[in-house]
Structures are given as structure tokens and as C-alpha cells.
N, C-alpha and C positions, 0 to 999 in steps of 0.2 A: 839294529841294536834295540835292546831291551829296556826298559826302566825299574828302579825296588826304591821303592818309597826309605827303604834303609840303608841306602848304598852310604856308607863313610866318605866326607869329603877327599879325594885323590882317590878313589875307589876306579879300578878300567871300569866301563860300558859290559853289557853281557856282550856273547857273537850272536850273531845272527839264530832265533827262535827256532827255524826249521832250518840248518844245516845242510848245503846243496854243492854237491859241483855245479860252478859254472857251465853254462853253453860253449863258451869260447873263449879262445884265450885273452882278446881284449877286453870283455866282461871281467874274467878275473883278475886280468891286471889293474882296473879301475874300480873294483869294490874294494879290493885289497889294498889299494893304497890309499882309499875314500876313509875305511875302516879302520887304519896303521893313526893317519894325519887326525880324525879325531879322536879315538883314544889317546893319543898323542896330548893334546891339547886338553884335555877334558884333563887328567890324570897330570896335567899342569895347572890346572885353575885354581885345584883345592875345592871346588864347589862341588855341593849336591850336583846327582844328573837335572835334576826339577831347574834349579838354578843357570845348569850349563846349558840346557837347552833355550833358552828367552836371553840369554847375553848376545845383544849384538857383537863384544868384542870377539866371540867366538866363532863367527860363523865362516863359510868356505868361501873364500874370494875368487876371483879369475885369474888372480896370479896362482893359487892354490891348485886349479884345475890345467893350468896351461902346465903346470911343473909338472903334474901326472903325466898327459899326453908329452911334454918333453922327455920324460924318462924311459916312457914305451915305445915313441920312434929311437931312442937311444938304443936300445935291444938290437933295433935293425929293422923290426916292424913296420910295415908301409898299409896304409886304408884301403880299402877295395870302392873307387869312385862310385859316387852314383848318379854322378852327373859332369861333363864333360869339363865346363868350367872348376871345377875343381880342381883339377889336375894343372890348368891351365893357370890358375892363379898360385897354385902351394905345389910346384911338380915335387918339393923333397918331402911332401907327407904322402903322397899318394902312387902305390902301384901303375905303372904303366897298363895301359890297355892289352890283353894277352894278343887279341885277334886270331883269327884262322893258322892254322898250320898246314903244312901240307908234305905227310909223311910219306905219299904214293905209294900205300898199303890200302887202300880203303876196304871197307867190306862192301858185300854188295845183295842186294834184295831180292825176293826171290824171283825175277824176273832180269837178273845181273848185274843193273842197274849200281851204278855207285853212290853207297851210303857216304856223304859229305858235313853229316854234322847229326844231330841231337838235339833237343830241350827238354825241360817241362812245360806241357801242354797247361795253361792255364782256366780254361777251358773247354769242353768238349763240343767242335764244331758240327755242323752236319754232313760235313763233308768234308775229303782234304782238298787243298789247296793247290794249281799250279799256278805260276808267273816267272816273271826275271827277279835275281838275287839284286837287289840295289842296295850298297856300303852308304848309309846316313848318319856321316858321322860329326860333319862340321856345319859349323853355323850357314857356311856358305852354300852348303848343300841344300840346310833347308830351304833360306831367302830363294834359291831359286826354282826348287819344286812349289814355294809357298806363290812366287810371282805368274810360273809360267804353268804350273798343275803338273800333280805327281802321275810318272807315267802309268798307264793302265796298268795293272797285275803287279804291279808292283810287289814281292817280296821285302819289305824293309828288313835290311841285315845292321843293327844297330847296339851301341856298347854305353849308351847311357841308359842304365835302367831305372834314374829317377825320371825320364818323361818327361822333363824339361826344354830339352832340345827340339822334340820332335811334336811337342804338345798341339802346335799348331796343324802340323796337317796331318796328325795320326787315323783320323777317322778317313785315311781316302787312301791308305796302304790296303791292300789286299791282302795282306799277313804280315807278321811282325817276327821275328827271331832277333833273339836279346843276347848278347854276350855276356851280361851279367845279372846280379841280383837273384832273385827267388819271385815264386807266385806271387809275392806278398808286397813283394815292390811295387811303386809308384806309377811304372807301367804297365806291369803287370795290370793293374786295377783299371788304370786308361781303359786300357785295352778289350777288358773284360765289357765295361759300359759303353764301348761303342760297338760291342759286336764285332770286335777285327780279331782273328784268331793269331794266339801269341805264343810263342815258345818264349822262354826263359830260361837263363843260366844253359844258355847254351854253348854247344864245343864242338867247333869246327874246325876240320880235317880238305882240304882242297877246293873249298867252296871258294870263287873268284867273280868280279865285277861282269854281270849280265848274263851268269848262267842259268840255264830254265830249270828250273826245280821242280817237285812237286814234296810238299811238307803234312806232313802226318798229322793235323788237328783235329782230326776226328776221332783218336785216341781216345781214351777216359782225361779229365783233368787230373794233373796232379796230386798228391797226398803230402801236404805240406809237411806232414807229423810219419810217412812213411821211413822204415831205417835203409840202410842204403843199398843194402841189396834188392828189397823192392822198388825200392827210387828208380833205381838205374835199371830193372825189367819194366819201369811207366811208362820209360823216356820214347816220346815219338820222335821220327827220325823224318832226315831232308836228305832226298833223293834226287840226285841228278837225272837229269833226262836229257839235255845236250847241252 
């Protein structure tokens, strides 16, 4: 919102200077109702905007903001986690973990080879990557790759893409594949600075507990800003091999 040094007291707020569609639809649902609750209020005060803005009585509280998110899991809406305790503390705000599928259709490479999954490469390695798929999903997993050392080649195949979970022994996977998030996430970035090559926002198709892979990092990285038909010609791919 705008300000006019003329606004009439009960005068609405301007909208928004530059006029946009949101990215997403939780974006819109939380400007829109940011925007609805103070004009709302503002066009109740009788004040100038210059006035409406420095009144403490007006400002957005936390009961203000929990009633937004109350009304947007109201929809049916659920958060995409980005970190494992999340779910674990609020399971009715947050999407379950999708994890692997296995449609026993898979494609295969040019060598026959079955294609078992995809990401975005967040990085471009020097090479790709073979080891064992290893599921790092609970805390109990890490405590004990963290006690007893993660096994050699590790592929970590993991669903918390804020990096939390895994933060301690990330530098001693041999690759990473994320089931959530974008390049942009939290491990994403991990991952980037310690040199461990990472897929992200990845979607898997029959990939299972100790199968040898070989995964595509040596790809181009990603194009965060690419539309989705190029997104999805970036995507490097995980190749089974037994």
C-alpha cells in the first residue's frame, strides 16, 4: 500500500503501486488477507494514513496472523515441510512426506538401464556419482551414521530439505537426493559448500533401501528462474545399476 498526504480520514489505503500476480497460492492467500484486515481497520479508525501508520492500537498481532493461517488450512491446504520436526510436532498443518513410488513402468537409459528417479542438480559436478541409495530420514538414523560413520558411497536419499536433520554428517554422503524443496533451499546451499553433489526436489519411481545407483551431477546446475518445460529437459536423472 501507498500513502497521499490528502487521503480523507476513513479514506481505503491505495493497492499495491506495481500490480502482480502472486507466485503461489499461499502468497496470495496471505497478502490478500494482510491487505483485506488493514484496510479493514485503517477505514475503521477515521485517521489519516500518516496517523494510521504510528498507532500502536493498529498494528497486526499474532492472533491477526494465526487467524490467516487458520483460515488457509481451512481451504484443505497443508505446508510442504522443510524439515522433518515439523510434521512431527503440527502433523495437521503439514503434507505428509510423498516418498518413492513405484509404478513398474520405469524408463530406461541408453544402456537399458532403469531410470529410478530425477532432481535438480544444484550444482554441476565433475563427474557423476555411483554408491548405495541410503533412506536418511529419522533422527535415529542420523545418531547412528553420526556414532558409528556414514557408510562409504553413500547416496543419501533424504525428505527434509531444510538441512537440519542431516546437518551433522552431510559433508561425508557421497551425494545427496532431496525429495523436497528447490536449489534454493537450505540444503540445497549445505550441500553446495561442502562440495557434495545434490539433487533437489526430487521424484522417485522404484528406487529402494541399498540399491547401487549411479546419479547424473555432472549435468549443468539447475535454472532456478527456468519455465517448466526447460526445468524438466535439466533434470538429471538416477540410474539403477543393481
Amino acid at each position: 500500500m501507498s500513502d497521499s498526504s490528502g487521503a480523507a480520514p476513513g479514506a481505503a489505503p491505495y493497492p499495491d503501486k506495481w500490480p502482480r500476480e502472486s507466485g503461489t497460492p499461499i502468497v496470495e492467500h496471505y497478502h490478500t488477507a494482510i491487505r483485506r484486515l488493514v484496510a479493514e481497520r485503517f477505514a475503521a479508525s477515521g485517521k489519516t494514513w500518516q496517523e494510521a501508520v504510528h498507532d500502536p492500537a493498529l498494528e497486526l498481532t499474532r492472533a491477526d496472523f494465526e487467524q490467516v493461517e487458520a483460515d488457509l488450512l481451512a481451504t484443505g491446504y497443508r505446508f510442504e515441510m522443510s524439515a522433518v520436526v515439523s510434521r512431527q510436532e503440527e502433523p495437521d498443518k503439514y503434507k505428509a512426506p510423498a516418498g518413492p513410488v513405484d509404478s513398474g513402468s520405469n524408463e530406461t537409459d541408453e544402456e537399458g538401464r532403469a531410470v529410478v528417479g530425477s532432481g535438480d542438480n544444484v550444482f554441476r559436478a565433475k563427474a557423476d556419482v555411483s554408491g548405495t541409495a541410503r533412506f536418511v530420514s529419522t533422527v535415529e538414523t542420523v545418531m547412528e551414521m553420526l556414532t558409528e560413520g556414514v557408510p562409504a558411497g553413500t547416496i543419501a536419499i533424504i525428505d527434509d530439505s531444510g538441512g537440519t536433520l542431516t546437518a551433522p554428517i552431510v559433508g561425508d554422503f557421497a551425494g545427496v537426493v532431496c525429495m523436497g524443496g528447490t536449489i534454493r533451499s537450505h540444503l540445497g546451499i549445505l550441500t553446495r559448500e561442502y562440495g557434495v553433489p545434490c539433487l533437489m526436489a526430487a521424484v522417485l519411481d522404484g528406487l529402494r533401501e541399498g540399491d547401487q545407483v549411479t546419479v547424473e551431477y555432472s549435468k549443468a546446475a539447475a535454472d532456478a528462474y527456468a519455465d517448466a518445460e526447460s526445468a524438466a529437459a535439466q533434470r538429471a536423472r538416477i540410474i539403477k545399476t543393481a
